[in-house]
N, CA and C atoms as a LAMMPS dump frame, in Angstrom:
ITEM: TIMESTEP
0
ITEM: NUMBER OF ATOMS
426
ITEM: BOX BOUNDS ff ff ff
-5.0000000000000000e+02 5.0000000000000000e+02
-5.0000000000000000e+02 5.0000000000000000e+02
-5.0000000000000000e+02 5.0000000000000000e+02
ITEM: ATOMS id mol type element x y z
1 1 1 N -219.079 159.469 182.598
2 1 2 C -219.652 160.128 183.767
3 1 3 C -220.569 159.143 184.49
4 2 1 N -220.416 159.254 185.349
5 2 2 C -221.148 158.203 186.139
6 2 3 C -222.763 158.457 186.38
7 3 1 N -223.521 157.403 186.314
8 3 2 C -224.748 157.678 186.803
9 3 3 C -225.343 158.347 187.96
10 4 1 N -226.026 159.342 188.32
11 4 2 C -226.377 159.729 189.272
12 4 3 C -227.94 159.01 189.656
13 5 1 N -227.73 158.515 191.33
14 5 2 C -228.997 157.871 191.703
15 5 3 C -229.774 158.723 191.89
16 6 1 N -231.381 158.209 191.655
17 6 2 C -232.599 159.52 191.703
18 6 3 C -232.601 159.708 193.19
19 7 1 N -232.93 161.134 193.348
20 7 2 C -233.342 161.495 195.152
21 7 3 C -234.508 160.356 195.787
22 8 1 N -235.214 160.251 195.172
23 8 2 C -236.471 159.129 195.198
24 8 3 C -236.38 157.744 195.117
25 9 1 N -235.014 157.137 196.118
26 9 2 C -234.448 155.38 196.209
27 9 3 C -234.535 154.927 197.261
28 10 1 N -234.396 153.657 197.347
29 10 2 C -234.141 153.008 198.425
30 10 3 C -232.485 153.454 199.075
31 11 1 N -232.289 153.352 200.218
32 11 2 C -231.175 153.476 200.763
33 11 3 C -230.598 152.396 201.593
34 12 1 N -229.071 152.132 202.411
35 12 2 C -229.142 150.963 202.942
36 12 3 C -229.254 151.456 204.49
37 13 1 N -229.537 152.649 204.441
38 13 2 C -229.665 153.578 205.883
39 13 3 C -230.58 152.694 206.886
40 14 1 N -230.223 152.446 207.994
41 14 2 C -231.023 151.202 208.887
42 14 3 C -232.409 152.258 209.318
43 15 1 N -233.426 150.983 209.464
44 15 2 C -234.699 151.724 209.547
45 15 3 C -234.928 152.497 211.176
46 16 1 N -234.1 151.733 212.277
47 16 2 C -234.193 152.599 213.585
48 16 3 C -233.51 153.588 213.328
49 17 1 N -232.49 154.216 212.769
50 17 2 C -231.904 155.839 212.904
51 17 3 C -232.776 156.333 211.925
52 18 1 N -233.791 155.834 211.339
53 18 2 C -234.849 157.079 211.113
54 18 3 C -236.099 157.095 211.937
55 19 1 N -236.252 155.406 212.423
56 19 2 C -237.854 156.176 213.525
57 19 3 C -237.105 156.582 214.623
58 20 1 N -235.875 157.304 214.946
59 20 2 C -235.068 157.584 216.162
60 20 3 C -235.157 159.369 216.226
61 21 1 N -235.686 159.353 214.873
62 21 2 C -236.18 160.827 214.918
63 21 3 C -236.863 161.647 215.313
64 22 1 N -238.183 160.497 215.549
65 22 2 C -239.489 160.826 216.135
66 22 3 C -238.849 160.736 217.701
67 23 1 N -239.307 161.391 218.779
68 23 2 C -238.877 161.331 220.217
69 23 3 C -239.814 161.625 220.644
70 24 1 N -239.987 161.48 222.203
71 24 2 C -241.152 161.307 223.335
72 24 3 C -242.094 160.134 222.765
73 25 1 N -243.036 160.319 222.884
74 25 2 C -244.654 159.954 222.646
75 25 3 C -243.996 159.606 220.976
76 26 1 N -243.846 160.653 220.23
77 26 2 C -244.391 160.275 218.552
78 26 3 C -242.834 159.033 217.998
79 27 1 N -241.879 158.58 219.067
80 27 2 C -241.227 157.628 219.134
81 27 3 C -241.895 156.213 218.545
82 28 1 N -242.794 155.901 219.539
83 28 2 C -243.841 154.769 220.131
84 28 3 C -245.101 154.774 219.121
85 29 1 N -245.282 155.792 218.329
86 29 2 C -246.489 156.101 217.477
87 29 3 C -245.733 155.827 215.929
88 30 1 N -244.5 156.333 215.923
89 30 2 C -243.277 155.807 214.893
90 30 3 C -243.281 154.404 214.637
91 31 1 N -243.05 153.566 215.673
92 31 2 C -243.678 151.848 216.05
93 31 3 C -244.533 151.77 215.37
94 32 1 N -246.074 152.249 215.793
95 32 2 C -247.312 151.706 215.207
96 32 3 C -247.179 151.854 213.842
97 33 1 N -246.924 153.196 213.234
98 33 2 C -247.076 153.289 212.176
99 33 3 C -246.812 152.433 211.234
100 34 1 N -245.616 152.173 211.63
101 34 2 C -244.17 151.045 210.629
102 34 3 C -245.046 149.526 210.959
103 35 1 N -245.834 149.028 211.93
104 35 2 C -246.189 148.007 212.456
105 35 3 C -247.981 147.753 211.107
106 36 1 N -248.46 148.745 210.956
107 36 2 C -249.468 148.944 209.806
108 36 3 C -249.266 149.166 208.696
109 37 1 N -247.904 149.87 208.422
110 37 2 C -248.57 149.802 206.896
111 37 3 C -247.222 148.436 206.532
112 38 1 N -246.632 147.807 207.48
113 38 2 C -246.44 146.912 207.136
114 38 3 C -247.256 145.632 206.997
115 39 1 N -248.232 145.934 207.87
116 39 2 C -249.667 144.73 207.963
117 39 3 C -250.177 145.432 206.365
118 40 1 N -250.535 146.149 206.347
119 40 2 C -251.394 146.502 205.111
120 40 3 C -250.615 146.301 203.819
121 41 1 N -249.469 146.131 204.102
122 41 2 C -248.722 146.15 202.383
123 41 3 C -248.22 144.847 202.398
124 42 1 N -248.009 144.299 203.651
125 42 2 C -247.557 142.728 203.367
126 42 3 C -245.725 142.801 202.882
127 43 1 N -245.247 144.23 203.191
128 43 2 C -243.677 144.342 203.076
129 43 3 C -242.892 145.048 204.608
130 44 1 N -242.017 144.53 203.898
131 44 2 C -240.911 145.17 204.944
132 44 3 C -240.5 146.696 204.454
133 45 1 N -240.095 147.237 206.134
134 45 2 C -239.208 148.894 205.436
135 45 3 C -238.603 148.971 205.129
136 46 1 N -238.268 150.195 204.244
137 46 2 C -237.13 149.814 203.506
138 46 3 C -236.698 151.519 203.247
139 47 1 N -235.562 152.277 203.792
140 47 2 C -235.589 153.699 204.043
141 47 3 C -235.15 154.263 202.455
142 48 1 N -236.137 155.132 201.948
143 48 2 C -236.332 156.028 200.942
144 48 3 C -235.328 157.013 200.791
145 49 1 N -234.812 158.088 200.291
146 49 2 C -234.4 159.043 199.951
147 49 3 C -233.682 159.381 201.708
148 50 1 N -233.552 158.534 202.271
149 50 2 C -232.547 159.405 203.635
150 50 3 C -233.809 159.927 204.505
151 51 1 N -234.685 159.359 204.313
152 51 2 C -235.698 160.111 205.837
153 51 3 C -237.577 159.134 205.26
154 52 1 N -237.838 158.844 204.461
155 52 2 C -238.448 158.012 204.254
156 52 3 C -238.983 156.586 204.266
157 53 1 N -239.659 155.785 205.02
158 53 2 C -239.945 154.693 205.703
159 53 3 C -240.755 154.549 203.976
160 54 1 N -240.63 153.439 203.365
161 54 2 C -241.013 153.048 202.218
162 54 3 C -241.836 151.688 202.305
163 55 1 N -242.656 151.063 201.693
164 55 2 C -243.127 149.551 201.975
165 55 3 C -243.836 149.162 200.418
166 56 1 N -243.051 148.24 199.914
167 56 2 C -243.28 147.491 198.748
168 56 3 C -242.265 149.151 197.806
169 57 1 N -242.434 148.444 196.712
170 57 2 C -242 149.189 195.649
171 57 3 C -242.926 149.085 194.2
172 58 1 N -243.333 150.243 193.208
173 58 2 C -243.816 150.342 191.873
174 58 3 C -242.954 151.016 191.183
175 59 1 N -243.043 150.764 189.954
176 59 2 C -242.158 151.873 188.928
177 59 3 C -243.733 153.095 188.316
178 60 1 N -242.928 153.62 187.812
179 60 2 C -244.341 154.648 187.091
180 60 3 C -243.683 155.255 185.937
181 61 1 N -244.6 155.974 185.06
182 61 2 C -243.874 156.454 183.61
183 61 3 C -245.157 156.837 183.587
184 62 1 N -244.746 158.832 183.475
185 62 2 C -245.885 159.82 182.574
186 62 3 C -245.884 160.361 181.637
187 63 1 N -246.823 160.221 181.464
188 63 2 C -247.073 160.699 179.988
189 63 3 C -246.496 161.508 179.18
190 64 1 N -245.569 162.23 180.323
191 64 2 C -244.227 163.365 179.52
192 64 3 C -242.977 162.194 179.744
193 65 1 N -242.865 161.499 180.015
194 65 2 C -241.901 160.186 179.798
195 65 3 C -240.887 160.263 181.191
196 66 1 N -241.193 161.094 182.261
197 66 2 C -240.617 161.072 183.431
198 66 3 C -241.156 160.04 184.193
199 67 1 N -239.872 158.744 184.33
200 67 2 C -239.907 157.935 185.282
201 67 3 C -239.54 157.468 186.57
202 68 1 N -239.83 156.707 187.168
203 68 2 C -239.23 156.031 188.149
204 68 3 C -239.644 155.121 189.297
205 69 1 N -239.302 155.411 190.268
206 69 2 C -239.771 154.341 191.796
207 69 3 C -240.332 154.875 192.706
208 70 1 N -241.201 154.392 193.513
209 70 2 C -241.739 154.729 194.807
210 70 3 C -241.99 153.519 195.373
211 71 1 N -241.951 153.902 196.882
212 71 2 C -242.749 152.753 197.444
213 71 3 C -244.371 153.132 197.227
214 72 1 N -244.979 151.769 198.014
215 72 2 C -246.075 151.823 197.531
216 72 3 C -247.426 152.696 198.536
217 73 1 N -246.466 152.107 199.399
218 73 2 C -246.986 153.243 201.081
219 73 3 C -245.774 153.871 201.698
220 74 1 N -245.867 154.721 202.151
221 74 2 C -244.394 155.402 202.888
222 74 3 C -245.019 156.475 203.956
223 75 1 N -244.293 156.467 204.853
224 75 2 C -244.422 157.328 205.952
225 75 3 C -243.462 158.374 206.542
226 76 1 N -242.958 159.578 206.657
227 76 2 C -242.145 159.904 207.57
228 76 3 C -241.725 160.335 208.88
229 77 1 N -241.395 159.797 209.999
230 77 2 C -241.158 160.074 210.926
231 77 3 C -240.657 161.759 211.326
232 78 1 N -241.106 162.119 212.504
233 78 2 C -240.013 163.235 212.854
234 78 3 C -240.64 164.027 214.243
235 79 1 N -239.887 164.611 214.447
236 79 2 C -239.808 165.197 215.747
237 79 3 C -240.706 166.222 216.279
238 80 1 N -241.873 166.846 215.079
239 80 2 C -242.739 167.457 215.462
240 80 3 C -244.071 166.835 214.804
241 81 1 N -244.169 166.08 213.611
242 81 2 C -245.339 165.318 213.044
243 81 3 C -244.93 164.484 212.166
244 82 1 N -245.573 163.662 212.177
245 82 2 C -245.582 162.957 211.027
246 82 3 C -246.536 162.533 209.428
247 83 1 N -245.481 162.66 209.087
248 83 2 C -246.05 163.001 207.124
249 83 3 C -246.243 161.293 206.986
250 84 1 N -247.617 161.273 206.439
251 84 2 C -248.11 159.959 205.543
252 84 3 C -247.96 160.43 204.496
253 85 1 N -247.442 159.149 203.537
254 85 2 C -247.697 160.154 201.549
255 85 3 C -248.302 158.84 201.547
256 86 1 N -249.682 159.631 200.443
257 86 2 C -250.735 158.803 199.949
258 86 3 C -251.005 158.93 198.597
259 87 1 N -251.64 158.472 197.49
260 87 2 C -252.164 158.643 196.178
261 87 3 C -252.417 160.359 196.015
262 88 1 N -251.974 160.555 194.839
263 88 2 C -251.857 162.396 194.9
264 88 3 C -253.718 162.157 194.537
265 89 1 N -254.087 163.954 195.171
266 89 2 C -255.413 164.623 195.388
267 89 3 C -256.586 163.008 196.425
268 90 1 N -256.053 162.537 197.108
269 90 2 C -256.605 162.22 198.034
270 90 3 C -257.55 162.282 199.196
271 91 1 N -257.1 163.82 199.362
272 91 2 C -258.27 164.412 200.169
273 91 3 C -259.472 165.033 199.203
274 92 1 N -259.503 165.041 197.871
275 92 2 C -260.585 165.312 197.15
276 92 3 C -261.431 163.861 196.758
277 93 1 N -260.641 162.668 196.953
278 93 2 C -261.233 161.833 196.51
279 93 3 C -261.992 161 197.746
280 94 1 N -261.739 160.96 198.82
281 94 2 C -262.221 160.346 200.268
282 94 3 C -262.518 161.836 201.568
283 95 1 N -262.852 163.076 200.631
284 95 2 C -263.091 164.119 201.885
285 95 3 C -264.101 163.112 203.036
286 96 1 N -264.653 162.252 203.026
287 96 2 C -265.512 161.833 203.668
288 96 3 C -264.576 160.767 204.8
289 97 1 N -263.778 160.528 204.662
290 97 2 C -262.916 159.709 205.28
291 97 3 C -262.372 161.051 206.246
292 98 1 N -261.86 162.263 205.766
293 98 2 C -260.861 163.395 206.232
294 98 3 C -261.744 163.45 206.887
295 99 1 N -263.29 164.357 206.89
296 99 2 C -263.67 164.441 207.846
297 99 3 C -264.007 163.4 209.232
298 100 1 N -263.73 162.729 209.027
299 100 2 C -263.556 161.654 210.195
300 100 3 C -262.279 161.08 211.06
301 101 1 N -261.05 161.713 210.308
302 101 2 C -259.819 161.356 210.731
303 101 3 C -259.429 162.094 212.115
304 102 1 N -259.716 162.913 212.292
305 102 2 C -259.472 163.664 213.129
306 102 3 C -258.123 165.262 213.064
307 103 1 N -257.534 165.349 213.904
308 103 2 C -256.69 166.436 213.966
309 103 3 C -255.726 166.29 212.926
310 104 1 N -255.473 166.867 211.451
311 104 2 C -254.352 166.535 210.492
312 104 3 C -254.404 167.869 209.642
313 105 1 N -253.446 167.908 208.785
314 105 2 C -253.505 168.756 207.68
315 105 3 C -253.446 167.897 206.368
316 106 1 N -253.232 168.449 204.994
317 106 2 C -253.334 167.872 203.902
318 106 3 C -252.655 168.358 202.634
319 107 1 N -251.998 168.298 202.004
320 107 2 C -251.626 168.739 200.867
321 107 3 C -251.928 167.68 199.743
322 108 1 N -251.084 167.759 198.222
323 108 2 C -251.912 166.84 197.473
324 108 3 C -251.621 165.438 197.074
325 109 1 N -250.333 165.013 198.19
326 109 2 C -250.225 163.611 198.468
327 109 3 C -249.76 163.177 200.191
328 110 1 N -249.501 164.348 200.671
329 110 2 C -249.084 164.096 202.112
330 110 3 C -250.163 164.514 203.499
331 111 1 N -250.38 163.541 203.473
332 111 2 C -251.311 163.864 205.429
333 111 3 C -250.041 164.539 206.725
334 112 1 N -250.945 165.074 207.346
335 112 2 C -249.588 165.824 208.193
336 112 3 C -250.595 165.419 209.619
337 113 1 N -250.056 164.904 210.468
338 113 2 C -250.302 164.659 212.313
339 113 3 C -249.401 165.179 212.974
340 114 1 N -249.922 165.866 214.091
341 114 2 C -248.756 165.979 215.208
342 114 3 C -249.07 164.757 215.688
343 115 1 N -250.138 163.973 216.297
344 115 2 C -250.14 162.994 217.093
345 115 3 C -250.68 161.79 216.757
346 116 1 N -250.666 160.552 216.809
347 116 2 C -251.006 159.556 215.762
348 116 3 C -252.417 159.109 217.112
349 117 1 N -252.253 159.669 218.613
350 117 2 C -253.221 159.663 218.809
351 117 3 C -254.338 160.361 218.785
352 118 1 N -254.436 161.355 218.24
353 118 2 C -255.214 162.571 217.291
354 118 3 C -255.623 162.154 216.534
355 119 1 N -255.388 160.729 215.92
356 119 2 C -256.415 160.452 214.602
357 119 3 C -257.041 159.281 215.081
358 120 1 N -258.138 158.742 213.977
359 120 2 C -259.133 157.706 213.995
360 120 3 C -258.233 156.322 213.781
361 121 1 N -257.342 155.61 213.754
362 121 2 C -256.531 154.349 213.454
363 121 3 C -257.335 153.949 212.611
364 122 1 N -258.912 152.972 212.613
365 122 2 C -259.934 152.945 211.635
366 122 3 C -259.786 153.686 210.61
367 123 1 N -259.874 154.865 210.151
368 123 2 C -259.755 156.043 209.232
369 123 3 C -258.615 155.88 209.03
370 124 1 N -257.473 156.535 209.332
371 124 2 C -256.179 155.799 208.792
372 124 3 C -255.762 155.043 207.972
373 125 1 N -256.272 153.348 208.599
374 125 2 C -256.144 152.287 207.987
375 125 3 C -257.122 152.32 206.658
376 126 1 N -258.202 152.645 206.073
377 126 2 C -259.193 152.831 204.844
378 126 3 C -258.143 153.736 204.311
379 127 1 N -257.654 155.062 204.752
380 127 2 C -256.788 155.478 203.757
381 127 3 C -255.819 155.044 203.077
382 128 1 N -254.968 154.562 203.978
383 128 2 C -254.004 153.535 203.381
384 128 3 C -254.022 152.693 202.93
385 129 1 N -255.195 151.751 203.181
386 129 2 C -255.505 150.635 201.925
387 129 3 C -256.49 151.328 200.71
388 130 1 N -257.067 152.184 200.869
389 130 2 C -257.456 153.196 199.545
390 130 3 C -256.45 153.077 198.867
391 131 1 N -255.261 153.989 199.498
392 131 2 C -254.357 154.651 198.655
393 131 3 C -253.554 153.647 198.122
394 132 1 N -253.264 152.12 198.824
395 132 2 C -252.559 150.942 197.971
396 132 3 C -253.178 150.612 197.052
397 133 1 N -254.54 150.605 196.89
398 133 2 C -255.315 149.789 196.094
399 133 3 C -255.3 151.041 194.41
400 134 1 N -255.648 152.134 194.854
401 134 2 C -254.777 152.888 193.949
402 134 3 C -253.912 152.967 193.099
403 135 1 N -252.755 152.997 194.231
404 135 2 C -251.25 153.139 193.217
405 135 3 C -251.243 151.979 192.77
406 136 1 N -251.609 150.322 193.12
407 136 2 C -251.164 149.13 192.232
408 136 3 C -252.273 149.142 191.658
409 137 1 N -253.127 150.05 190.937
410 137 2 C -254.226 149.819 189.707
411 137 3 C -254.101 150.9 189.097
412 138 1 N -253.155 152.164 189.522
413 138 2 C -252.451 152.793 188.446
414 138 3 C -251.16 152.898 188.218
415 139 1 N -250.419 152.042 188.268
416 139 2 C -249.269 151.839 188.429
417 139 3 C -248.695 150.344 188.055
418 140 1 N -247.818 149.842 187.834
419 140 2 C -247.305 148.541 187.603
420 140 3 C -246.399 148.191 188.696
421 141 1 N -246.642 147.329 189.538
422 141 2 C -245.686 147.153 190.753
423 141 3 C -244.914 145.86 190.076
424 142 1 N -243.685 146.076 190.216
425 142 2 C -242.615 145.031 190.544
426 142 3 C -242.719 143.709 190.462
């Protein structure tokens, strides 16, 4: 039986038919995004699971022995907001950053924007190098 690949991979899906998702305005904000956390990770994109903008790669293994890959920063594009995934419980660990970001929501690894000009870029950028500095000091990267 053949191996099945995890939902959670790299793909060879080209990276414009996914920021092609984002349209109007959050098109051009799709740009910036991909343009930072490629400055901040020092990688190229590399599309995740079919809709995921990925940058660098780690493996991980918990403590119940479920493993695998992520990138190390990832973003997703789309047509009404866009999802940052960051280090899980994030907004408990930098609420002081959230309150300064501006217009977003939060769950316990994903930031949610309608508009990337709605947030602080400054603030942003501390999250995302938070959240790298994070995952490669709990995590083993590549």
């Amino acid at each position: 039986m053949a191996t099945r690949e995890p939902a959670m991979s790299p793909s060879d899906l080209p990276v414009e038919q996914l920021l092609d998702r984002a349209t109007g305005p959050r098109r051009a904000e799709a740009d910036e995004l991909l343009a930072i956390h490629a400055e901040i990770t020092g990688e190229g994109p590399v599309v995740w699971a079919g809709r995921i903008l990925g940058f660098g790669e780690v493996s991980y293994r918990y403590d119940s022995g479920h493993d695998g890959r992520m990138p190390l920063l990832a973003f997703a594009p789309g047509p009404r907001q866009h999802t940052v995934y960051l280090v899980e419980d994030f907004a408990q660990r930098w609420p002081e950053l959230l309150e300064r970001l501006g217009a977003h929501r939060a769950s316990k690894a994903c930031l949610y924007f309608t508009r990337l000009a709605g947030v602080d870029r400054d603030v942003l950028r501390e999250l995302l190098e938070r959240s790298l500095d994070e995952t490669r000091a709990q995590w083993s990267a590549p």
